[in-house]
N, C-alpha and C positions, 0 to 999 in steps of 0.2 A: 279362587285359585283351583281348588278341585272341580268346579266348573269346568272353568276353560281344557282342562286338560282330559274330564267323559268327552266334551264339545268336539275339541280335537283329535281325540282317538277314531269319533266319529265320523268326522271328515275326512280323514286317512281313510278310513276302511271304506268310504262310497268310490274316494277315486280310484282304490285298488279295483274294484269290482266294478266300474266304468272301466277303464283300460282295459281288463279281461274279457269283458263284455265286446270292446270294440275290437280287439285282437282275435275273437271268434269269429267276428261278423265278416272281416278280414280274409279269414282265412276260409271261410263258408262261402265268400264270394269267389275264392280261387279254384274250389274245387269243379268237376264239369256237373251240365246237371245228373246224368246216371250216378253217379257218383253222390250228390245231394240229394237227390231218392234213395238211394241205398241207405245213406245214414238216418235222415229221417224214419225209414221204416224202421232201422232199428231200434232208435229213441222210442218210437211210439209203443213197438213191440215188449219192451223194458216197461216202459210206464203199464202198461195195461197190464203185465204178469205182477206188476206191483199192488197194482188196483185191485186185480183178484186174491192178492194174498191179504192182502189188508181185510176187506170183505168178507174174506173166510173168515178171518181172525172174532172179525167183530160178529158175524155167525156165530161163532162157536163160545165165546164169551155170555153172546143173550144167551142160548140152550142153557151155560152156567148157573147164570140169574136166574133164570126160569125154571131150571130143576132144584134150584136152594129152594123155592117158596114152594 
């Protein structure tokens, strides 16, 4: 019984996020392409300032490590 019901929670949450998924693709298709250039750069630009920050992070973490020893 408790089965079936992690089971089913789980299959609820894939089609939620298929529908979302295909309600993006949807709506990605409508826009023009300048318009889907534009948002892509910005995605990419987001992700990258992420990457940098993460990477600092973990920079500054080893220096930690490495100034304990």
């Amino acid at each position: 019984m408790l089965f079936k019901f992690l089971f089913k929670k789980k299959k609820q949450k894939k089609l939620h996020e298929q529908s979302r998924q295909k309600f993006d693709m949807n709506s990605w298709m409508n826009l023009t392409k300048q318009e889907r250039l534009e948002v892509d750069f910005k995605e990419k630009n987001e992700i990258m300032i992420k990457k940098k920050e993460l990477l600092k992070s973990i920079r500054d973490e080893y220096l930690k490590i490495k100034n304990k020893k």
